[in-house]
N, C-alpha and C positions, 0 to 999 in steps of 0.2 A: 558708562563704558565708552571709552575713545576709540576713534576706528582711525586710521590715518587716511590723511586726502590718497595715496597712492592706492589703499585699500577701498576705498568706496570708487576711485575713476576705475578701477579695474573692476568691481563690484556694477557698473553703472552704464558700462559700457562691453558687457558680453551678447553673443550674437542672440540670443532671446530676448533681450532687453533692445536691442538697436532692432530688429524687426518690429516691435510694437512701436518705436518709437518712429520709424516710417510708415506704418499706418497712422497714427496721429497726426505726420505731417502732412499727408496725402489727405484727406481727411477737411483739415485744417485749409489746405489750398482746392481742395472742391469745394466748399464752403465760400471762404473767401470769392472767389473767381465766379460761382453760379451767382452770388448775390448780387456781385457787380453786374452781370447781365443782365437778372431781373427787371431793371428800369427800360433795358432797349429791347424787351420781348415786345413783340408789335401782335402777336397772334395768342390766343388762347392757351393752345397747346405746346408754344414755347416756355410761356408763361409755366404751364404744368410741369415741363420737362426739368427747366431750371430750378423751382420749388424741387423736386424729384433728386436729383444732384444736391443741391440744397442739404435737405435732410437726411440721404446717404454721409452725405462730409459730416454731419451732424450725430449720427449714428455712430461712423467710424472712429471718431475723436472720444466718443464716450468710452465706445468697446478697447481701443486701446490702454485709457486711462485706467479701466477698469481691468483690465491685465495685467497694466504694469503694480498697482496697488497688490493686487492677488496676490502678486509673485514676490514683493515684497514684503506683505503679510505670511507667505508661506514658507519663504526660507530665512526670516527672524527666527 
């Protein structure tokens, strides 16, 4: 079955699909940005805080992706 490009950008980009797709970036840049801190936490409990952030971005990148699969498993 062919889908045309103008069909799948419009398919790809409706507002349930771009909201998950801003949790994944957010997500994605909590991730990135807590790890880069990591090395100048000088205290313990910075150290926890940024791990903490960390695995929240790490969380939210999953829960997104696994939205977005959902949703595209459920309206095939």
């Amino acid at each position: 079955m062919s889908v045309s490009a103008r069909d799948a950008l419009e398919y790809a980009t409706r507002d349930e699909f771009l909201k998950l797709y801003a949790v994944l970036a957010l997500g994605y840049v909590l991730t990135i940005f807590s790890t880069s801190f990591a090395g100048t936490a000088v205290t313990a409990f910075g150290f926890l805080l940024v791990s903490l952030v960390a695995l929240a971005g790490l969380l939210a990148m999953l829960v997104a992706a696994v939205g977005v699969l959902h949703k595209i498993i459920a309206e095939s």
